[in-house]
MARDO-549598 format. One record per residue (C-alpha): residue number from 1; residue in three letters; x, y, z negated. Coordinates in steps of 0.1 Angstrom, whole numbers. Example, Ala and Ser with C-alpha at 12.3 -4.5 7.8 and 13.67 -1.06 7.14 Angstrom:
! residues 2
{r 1; "ALA"; {123; -45; -78}} {r 2; "SER"; {137; -11; -71}} 
***
This chain:
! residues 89
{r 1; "UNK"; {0; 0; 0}} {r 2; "UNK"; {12; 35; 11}} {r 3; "UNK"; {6; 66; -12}} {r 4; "UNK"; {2; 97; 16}} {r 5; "UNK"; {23; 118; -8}} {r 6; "UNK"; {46; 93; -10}} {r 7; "UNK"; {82; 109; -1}} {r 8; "UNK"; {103; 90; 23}} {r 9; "UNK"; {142; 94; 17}} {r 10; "UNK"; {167; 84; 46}} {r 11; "UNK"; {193; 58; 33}} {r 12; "UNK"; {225; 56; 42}} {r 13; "UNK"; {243; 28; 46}} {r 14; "UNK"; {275; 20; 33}} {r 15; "UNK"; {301; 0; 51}} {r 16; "UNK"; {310; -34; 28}} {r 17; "UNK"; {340; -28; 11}} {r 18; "UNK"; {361; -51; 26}} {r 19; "UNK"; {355; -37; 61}} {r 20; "UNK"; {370; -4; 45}} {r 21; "UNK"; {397; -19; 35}} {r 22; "UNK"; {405; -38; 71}} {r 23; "UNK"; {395; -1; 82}} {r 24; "UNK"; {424; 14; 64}} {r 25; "UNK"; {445; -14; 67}} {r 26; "UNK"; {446; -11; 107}} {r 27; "UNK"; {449; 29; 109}} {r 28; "UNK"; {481; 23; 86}} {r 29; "UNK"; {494; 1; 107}} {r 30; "UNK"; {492; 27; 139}} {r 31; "UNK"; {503; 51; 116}} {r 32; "UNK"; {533; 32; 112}} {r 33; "UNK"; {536; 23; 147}} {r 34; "UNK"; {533; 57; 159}} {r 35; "UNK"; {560; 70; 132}} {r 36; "UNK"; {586; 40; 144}} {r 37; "UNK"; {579; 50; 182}} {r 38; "UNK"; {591; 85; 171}} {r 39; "UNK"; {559; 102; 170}} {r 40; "UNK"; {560; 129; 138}} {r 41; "UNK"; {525; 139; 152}} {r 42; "UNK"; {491; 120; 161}} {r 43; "UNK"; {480; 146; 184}} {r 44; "UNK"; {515; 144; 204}} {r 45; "UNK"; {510; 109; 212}} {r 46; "UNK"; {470; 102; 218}} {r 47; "UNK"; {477; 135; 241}} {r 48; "UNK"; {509; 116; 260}} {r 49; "UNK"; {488; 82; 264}} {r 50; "UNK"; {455; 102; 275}} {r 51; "UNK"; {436; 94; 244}} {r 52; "UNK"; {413; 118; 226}} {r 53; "UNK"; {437; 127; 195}} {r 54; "UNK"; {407; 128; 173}} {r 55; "UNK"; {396; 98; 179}} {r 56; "UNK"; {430; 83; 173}} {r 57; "UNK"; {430; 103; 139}} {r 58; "UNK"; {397; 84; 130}} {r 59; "UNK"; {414; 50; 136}} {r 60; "UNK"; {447; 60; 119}} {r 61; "UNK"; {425; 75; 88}} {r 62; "UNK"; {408; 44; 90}} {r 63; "UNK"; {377; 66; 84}} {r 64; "UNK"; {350; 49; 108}} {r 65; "UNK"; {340; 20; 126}} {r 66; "UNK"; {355; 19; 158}} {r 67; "UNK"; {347; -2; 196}} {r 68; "UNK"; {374; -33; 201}} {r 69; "UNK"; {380; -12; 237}} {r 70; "UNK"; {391; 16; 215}} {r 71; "UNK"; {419; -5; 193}} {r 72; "UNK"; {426; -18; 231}} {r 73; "UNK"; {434; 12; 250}} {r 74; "UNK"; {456; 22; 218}} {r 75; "UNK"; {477; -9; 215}} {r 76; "UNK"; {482; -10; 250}} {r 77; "UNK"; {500; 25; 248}} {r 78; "UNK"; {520; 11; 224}} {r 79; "UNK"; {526; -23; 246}} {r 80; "UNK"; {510; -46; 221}} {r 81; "UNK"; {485; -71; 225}} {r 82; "UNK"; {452; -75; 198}} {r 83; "UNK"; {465; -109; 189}} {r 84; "UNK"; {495; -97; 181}} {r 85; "UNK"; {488; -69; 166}} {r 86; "UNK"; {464; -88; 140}} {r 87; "UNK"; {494; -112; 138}} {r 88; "UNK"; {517; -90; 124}} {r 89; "UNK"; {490; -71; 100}} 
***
């Protein structure tokens, strides 16, 4: 049963906790990456490798969800495949 005053609240919902963590996990390992490829800034390399640097400063932040294509197009500038970039995670 429905009240007509009843207030309806938009919920949020909240990633699980371990998916933060992976999340974080896998933007620290770009970070590192991009620091060991000589990269002192984000922006310097998503610009070089034609990727929107604010998107790659979501995955390194590990601040959102992102597509598989997205990790893809990133580890292939750095010349790594997804196995192998899991594998050493």
């Amino acid at each position: 049963m429905t009240l007509k005053n009843e207030k309806k609240y938009i919920s949020f919902q909240v990633m699980p906790r371990t998916l933060e963590t992976d999340l974080v996990k896998i933007g620290k390992r770009l970070k590192e990456m991009r620091i060991a490829k000589g990269y002192s800034s984000y922006r310097n390399f998503a610009n070089e490798h034609d990727i929107e640097p604010k998107s790659y400063w979501r995955l390194e932040q590990g601040v959102s969800d992102f597509k598989l294509s997205s990790l893809k197009r990133v580890l292939d500038a750095y010349g790594l495949n997804i196995e192998d970039f899991f594998r050493e995670l």
